[in-house]
N, C-alpha and C positions, 0 to 999 in steps of 0.2 A: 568378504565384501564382493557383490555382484559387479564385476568388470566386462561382463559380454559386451561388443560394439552392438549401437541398435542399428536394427536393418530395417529399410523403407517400409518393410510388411505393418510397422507399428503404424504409419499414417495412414497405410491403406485400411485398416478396420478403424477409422475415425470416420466418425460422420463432420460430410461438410458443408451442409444446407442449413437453412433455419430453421428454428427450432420454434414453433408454437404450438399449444396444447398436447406435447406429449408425441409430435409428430414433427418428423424432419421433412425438408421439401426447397425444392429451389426458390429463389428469392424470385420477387414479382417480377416478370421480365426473363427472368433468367442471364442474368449478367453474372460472371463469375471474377475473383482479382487472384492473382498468381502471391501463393507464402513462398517466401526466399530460404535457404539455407545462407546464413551469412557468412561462412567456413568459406562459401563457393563461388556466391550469388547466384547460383541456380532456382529454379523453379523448384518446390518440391511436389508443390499439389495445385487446384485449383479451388477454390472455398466462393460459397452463395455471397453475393456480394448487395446486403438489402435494403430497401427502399422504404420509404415514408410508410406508404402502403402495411409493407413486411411487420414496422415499429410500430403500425397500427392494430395491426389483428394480433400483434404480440402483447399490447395491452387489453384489447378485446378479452382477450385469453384471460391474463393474471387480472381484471378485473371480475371477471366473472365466477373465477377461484378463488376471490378473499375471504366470501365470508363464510364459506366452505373449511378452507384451510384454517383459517381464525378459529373455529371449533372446535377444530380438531385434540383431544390431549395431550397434555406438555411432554408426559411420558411417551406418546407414541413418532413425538416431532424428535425428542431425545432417540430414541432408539433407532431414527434413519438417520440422523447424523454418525451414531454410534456405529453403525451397519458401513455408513459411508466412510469413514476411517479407517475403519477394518479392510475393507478393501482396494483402499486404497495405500496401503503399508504391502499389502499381500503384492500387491502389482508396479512396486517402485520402478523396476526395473522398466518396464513400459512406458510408464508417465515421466521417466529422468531421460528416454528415448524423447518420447516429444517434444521435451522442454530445449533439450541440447540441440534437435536437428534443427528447430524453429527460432530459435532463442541467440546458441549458439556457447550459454557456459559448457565449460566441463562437465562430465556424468558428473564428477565425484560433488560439484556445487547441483546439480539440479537433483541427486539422488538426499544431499539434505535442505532443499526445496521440497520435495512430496512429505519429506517428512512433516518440514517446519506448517506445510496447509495442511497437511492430515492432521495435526494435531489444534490446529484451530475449527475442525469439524468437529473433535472432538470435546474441546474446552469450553463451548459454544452448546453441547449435547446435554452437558452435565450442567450449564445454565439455565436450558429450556426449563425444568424443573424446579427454577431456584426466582424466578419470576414472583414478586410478592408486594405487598403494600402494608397500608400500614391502618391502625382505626385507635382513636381516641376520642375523650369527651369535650366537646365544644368549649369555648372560654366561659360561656354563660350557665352549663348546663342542661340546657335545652334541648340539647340536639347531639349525635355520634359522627364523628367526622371518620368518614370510609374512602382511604384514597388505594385504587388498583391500576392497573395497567393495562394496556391493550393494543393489539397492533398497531404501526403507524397507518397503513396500506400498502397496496401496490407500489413498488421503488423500482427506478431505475438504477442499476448498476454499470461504473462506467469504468473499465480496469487498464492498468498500462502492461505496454509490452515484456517491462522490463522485470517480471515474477508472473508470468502466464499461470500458474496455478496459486501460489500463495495467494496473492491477491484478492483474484475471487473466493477462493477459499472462505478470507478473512470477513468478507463482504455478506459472500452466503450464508456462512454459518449463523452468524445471529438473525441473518432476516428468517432463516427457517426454522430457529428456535424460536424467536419472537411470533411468529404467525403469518409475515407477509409473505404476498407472490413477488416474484420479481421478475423485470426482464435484463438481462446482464447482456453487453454492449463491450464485446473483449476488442483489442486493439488490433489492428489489420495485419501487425506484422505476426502474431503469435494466436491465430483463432484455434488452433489444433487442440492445443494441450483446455481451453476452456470448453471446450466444445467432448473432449474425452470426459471431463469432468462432468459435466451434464448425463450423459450416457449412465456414469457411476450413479448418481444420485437418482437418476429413474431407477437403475435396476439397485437399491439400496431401498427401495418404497416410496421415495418423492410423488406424489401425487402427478399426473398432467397439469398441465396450465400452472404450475407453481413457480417453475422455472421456467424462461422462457430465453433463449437466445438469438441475437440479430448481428450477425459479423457483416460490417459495411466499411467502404473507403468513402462512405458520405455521410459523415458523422456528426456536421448540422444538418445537415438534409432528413436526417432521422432523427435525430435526438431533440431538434429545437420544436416540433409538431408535439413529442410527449410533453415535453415541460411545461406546453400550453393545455395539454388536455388535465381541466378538474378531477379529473379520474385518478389520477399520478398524484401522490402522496409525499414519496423524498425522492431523493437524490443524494446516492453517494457517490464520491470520483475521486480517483488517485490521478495525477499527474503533474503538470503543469501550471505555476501560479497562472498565467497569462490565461489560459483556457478556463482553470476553475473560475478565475475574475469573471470572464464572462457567463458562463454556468452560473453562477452567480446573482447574474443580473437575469439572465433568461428564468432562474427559478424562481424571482421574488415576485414576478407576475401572479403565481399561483400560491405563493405562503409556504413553498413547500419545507421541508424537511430538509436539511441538508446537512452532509459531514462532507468534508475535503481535505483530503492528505496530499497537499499540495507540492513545493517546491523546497529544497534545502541547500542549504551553503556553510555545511559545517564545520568550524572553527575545530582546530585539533593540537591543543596547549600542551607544550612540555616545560617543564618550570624545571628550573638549576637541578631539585633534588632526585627529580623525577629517576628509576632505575630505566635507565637508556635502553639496555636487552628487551624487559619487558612494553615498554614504550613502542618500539622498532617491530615489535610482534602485534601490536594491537595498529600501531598504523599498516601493515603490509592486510590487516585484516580489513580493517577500515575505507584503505584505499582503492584493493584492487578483490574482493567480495563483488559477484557477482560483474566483475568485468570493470570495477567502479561506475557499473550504470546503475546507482544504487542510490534514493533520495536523502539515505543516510549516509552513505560515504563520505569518508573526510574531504574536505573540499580547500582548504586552506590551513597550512600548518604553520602554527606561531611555536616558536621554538625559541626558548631563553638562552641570549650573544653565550654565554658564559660555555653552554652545551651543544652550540648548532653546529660546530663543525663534527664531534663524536658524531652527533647523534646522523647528521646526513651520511659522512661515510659508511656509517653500517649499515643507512637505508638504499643508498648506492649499492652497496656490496647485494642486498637482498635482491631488491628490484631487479638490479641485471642481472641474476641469477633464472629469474623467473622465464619458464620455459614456453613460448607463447604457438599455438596452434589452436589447430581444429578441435571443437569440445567432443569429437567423439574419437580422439587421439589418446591414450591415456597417457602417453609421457607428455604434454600441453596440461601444463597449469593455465592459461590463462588464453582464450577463446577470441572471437572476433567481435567489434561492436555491432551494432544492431542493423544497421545499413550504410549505404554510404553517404548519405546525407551526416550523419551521427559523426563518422570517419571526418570529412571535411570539417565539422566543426569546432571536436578538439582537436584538430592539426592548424584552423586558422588561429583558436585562443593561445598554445606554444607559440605557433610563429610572430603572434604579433607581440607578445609577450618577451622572444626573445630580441625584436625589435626594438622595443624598448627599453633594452640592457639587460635582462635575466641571460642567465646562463642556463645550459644545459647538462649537468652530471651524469643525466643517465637518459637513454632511448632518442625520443625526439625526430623520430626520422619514418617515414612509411616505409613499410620492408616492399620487396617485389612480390609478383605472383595474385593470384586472384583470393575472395575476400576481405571481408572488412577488416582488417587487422592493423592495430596502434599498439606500439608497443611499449612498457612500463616507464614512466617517466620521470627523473625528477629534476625540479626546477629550483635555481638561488637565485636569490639577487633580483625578487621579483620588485618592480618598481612602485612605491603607492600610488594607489588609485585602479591598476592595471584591471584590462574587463576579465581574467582570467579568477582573479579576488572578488569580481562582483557578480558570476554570473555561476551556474551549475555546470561545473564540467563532464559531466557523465563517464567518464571515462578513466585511464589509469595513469592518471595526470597528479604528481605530486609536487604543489607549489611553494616553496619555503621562504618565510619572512622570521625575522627575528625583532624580540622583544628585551626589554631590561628590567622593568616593574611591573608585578601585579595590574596594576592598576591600566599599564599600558598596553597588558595583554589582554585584561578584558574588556579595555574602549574599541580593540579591533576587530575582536570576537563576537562583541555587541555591534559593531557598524554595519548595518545590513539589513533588510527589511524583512529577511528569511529570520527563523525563529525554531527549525525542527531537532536539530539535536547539533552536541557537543561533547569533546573529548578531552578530558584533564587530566595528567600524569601528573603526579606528585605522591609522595612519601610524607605531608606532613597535611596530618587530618587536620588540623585548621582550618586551612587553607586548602585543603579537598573540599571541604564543606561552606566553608566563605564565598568560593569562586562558583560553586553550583549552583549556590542561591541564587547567583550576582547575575549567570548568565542567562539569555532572554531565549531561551529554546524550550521544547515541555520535555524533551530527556534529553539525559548527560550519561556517556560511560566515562564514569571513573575508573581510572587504570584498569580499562575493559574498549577493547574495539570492537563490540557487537553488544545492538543494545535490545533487539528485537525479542519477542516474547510473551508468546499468547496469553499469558496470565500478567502482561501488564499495560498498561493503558499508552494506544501507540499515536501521535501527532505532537503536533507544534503550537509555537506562536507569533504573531503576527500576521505576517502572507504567508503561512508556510502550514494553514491550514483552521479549521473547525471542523472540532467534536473530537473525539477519539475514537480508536478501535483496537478491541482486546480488552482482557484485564475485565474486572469483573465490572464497569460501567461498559463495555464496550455492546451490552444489549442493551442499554438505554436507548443509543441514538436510533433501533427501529420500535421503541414504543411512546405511547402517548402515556399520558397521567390522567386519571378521572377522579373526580371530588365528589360526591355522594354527601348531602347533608341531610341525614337521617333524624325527623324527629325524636324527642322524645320526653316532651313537655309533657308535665299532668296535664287533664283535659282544664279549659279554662271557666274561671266561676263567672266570669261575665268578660265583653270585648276589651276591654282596658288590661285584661291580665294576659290576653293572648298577645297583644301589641310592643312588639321590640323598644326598649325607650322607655319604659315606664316604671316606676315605683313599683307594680306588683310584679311586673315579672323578672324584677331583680338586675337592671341595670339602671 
């Protein structure tokens, strides 16, 4: 395994301007915003910071390349995705540099990051090709019903900070199998590692104007002018329910297309029979994976009276074992959050939480020294109602409540307006498979704490998102369906036999 420390030279060969038609260039104005090292809080570079203007000639651009690219063959769209994988496997080393100095995980989480996106360049390559419809005979016989597919259009892509390459990865991939242009809209704190990836995908074949990128800290300022322009087609976005809510309502002005992998608050059940070892390993995964700033991270642990005190002391015992530093430290398992806004907010969700009678078993305290760093938490005796059970903690915050029936465990695990995924341990397939149905999210890992996986269909329910991505529907949400009703009536012996409705022509 590649352990070299990355050295600043990886950000200095990123381009940090905006990206339209196949050309970088400073943002209108020339205003630039500072990316953090969150290890440090230092500056590490300065990145194009772009304007209405910027989001305007970057659709300019991917309108004028749709129906170019829409031509293009499926094999030939296959084979840049395929090219774009390839090298980006070859270059891990590099791109787990940017993700960690920007980001802030560990190499060892951002080196199976390039993987986990490289392999949705590629799962997405081998879909290009697999694009197809369908043709049968009308109900009456009359006529051939011909249904195909075809791009949506031009999409906005909107990604969060908290998987700088996966993300768009997951985004791109199908929009460049499918055929559309896009302009991709990476999040202020992480433009690096999107912005290498663009780089990749021109030099892998991507046409200009196909991809287009716009890193801004004004992101209504830019993003609400596209949503209004007829020209723009979908809208995909990861993040925030509160922000998709709104995306939301900005896209329904224009009908647009939309997917959103919104917000989660996921329930993480351990039932009496559950194997406590195995359980303690899927929550350390669950919890603190990708720094627990993760939309799938456990969020709230219901743990059966009978097993909560084993099962917390083992997770105590792990938790405070875990070795927290700088992600380009390789004895630090576990990295800083994302800034200090991030910091402040799961240290006020603990504190007010222990205010109102939770206890503290592990961490809970800001360490000294600079960076954002919280360190591995776990929490009892949380109180019902508390905002800590109602809200996303993002962070490596582990809250424990306890349960005594079925039934009680999934009225809690159901109380929530988030719907994205869920965790059940248990040893007694019944009741694995009773409680999966029961629960109101679109994935469950069953005695499994990682549930992600380009070859399966990734979102929620409720607020917690529409449409999916991955998985062999995941290039649906960038194509349309077209209906074709194809005569094919014998010619008619007089107008009464052509006329739908009638005795002769058999209805």
């Amino acid at each position: 395994m590649d352990t070299t420390m990355p050295r600043l030279d990886v950000i200095a060969r990123v381009e940090k301007g905006v990206l339209t038609g196949g050309q970088w260039r400073p943002a209108e104005g020339g205003a630039t915003f500072p990316v953090e090292d969150p290890a440090s809080g230092r500056a590490l570079c300065e990145v194009a910071d772009a304007t209405a203007a910027d989001a305007r000639a970057a659709l300019d651009t991917a309108g004028a390349a749709q129906a170019g690219w829409a031509a293009v063959p499926p094999v030939r769209r296959a084979r840049i995705l395929r090219r774009a994988h390839d090298l980006l496997i070859e270059r891990t080393a590099e791109f787990a540099a940017l993700i960690t100095l920007e980001m802030g995980k560990s190499l060892t989480e951002s080196r199976a990051e390039v993987l986990y996106g490289a392999n949705y360049l590629r799962w997405f390559g081998e879909e290009a090709v697999r694009i197809d419809g369908t043709w049968k005979v009308s109900e009456d016989g009359t006529a051939r019903v011909l249904v195909t597919h075809q791009p949506v259009g031009p999409c906005l892509l909107i990604t969060p900070w908290n998987a700088p390459l996966a993300m768009p990865a997951r985004k791109i991939g199908p929009a460049v199998a499918a055929g559309c242009t896009m302009i991709v809209k990476p999040a202020p704190q992480t433009p690096l590692t999107t912005a290498a990836l663009a780089a990749l995908l021109s030099e892998a074949g991507l046409p200009d104007g196909v991809l287009n990128v716009i890193p801004t800290t004004q992101a209504a300022a830019v993003t609400e002018p596209l949503l209004r322009d007829g020209r723009l087609r979908k809208l995909s976005f990861t993040g925030s329910t509160p922000v998709g809510r709104l995306l939301l309502s900005q896209a329904a002005g224009g009908v647009l297309r939309t997917s959103m992998e919104l917000g989660g608050n996921a329930p993480f059940i351990v039932f009496e029979d559950a194997d406590l070892d195995a359980a303690v390993d899927g929550a350390m995964t669950a919890k603190l994976r990708n720094i627990g700033e993760a939309c799938i991270a456990a969020n709230r642990f219901h743990v059966h009276a009978g097993v909560v005190d084993a099962f917390t002391d083992k997770l105590v015992t792990r938790m405070s074992s875990v070795a927290l530093g700088a992600g380009t430290d390789p004895t630090a398992a576990l990295g800083p959050l994302i800034d200090e806004r991030q910091r402040r907010r799961v240290a006020g969700l603990v504190d007010e939480a222990v205010a109102a009678g939770a206890t503290i078993r592990a961490g809970g305290r800001l360490p000294d020294g600079p960076g954002y760093f919280y360190p591995p938490t776990v929490l009892t005796g949380i109180p019902a109602g508390a905002r800590i059970t109602r809200e996303e903690i993002f962070g490596p915050v582990a809250a424990i409540q306890t349960f005594t029936t079925e039934d009680e465990a999934l009225h809690a695990a159901n109380d929530t307006e988030f719907g994205l995924v869920g965790y059940v341990y248990t040893r007694d397939l019944n009741r694995a498979l009773r409680v999966s149905e029961r629960l109101e999210t679109g994935m469950v890992g069953l005695n499994r704490g990682y549930v992600s996986d380009p070859s399966a269909p990734f979102g929620g329910m409720k607020q917690s998102g529409v449409g999916r991505e991955g998985g062999n529907t995941g290039i649906d949400e960038y194509l349309e369906q077209k209906y074709l009703a194809i005569d094919m009536a014998a010619p008619a012996r007089d107008s009464a036999a052509a006329r739908p409705g009638t005795p002769e022509s058999g209805r």
